[in-house]
C-alpha positions as CSV (number, residue, x, y, z in Angstrom):
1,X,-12.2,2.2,-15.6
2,X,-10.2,-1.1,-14.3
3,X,-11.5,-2.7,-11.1
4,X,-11.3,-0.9,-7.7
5,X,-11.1,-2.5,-4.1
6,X,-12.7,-0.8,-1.4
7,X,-10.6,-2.0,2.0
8,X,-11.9,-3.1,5.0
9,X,-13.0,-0.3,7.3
10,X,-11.4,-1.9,10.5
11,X,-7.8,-1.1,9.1
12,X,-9.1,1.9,7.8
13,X,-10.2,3.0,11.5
14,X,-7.4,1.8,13.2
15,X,-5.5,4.1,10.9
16,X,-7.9,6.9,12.0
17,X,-9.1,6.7,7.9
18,X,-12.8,8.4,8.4
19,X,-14.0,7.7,4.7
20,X,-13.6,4.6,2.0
21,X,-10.7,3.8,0.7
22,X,-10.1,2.3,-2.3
23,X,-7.3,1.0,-4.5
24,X,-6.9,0.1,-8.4
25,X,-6.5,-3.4,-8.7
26,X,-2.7,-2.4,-10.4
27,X,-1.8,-1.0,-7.0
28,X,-3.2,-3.6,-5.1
29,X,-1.7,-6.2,-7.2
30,X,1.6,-4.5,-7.1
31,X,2.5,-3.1,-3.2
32,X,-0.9,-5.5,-1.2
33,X,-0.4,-8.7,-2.7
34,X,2.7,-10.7,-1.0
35,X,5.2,-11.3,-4.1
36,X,5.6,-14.8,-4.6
37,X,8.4,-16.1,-2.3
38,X,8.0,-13.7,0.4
39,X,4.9,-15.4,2.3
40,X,7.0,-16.5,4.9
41,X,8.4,-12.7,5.6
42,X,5.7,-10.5,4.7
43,X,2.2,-10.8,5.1
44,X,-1.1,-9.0,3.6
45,X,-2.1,-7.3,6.1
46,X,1.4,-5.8,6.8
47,X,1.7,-4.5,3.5
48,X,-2.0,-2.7,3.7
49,X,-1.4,-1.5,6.9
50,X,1.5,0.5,5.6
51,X,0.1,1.9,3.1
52,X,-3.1,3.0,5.4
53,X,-0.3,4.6,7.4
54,X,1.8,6.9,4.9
55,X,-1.5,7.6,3.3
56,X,-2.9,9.0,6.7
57,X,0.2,10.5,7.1
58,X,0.5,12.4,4.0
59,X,-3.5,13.4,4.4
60,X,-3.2,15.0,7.8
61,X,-0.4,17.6,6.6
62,X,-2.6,18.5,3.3
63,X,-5.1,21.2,3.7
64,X,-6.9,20.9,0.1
65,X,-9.8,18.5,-0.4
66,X,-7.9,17.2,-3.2
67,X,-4.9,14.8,-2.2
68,X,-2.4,13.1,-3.8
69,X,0.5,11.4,-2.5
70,X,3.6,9.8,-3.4
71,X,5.0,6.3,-1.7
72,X,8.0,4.9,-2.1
73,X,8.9,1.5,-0.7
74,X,11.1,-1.7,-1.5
75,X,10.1,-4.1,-3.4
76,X,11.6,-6.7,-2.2
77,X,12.2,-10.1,-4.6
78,X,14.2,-13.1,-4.5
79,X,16.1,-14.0,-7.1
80,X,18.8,-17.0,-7.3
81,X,20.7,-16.7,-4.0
82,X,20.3,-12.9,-3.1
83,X,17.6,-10.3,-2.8
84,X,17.2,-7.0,-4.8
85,X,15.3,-4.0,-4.1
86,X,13.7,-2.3,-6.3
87,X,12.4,1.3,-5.2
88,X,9.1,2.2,-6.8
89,X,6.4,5.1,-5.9
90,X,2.7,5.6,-5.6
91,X,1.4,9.1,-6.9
């Protein structure tokens, strides 16, 4: 089953979350945790926060009790002199 992280309930209010959210430790590793380089740009908190946000976004327009959403962001990473972006998605 892989481990899961249940996140704070502070960010989860602030969002105006009502129930537990949790995350696979894939997703977490790959969209929470600040890619090595990028401390000084982006933060953790940053990244969770919007991720709270398109997720409460996404659950106030869905009317079923069964939701699944899609998220796409940039990934950003720096390589030798430049930055790329990589588009990715959550579903």
């Amino acid at each position: 089953m892989g481990i899961w992280f249940v996140l704070p309930t502070d960010n989860q209010r602030k969002a105006g979350i009502k129930y537990p959210v949790y995350l696979t430790r894939a997703v977490w590793d790959k969209y929470v945790e600040v890619p090595a380089g990028m401390e000084g740009e982006q933060d953790l908190s940053g990244r969770l926060w919007d991720i709270l946000w398109m997720f409460m976004y996404a659950a106030k327009s869905c009317s079923s009790s069964l939701m699944m959403f899609k998220l796409n962001c940039a990934c950003l990473t720096k390589g030798i002199g430049k930055r790329t972006k990589k588009w990715t998605g959550i579903g």
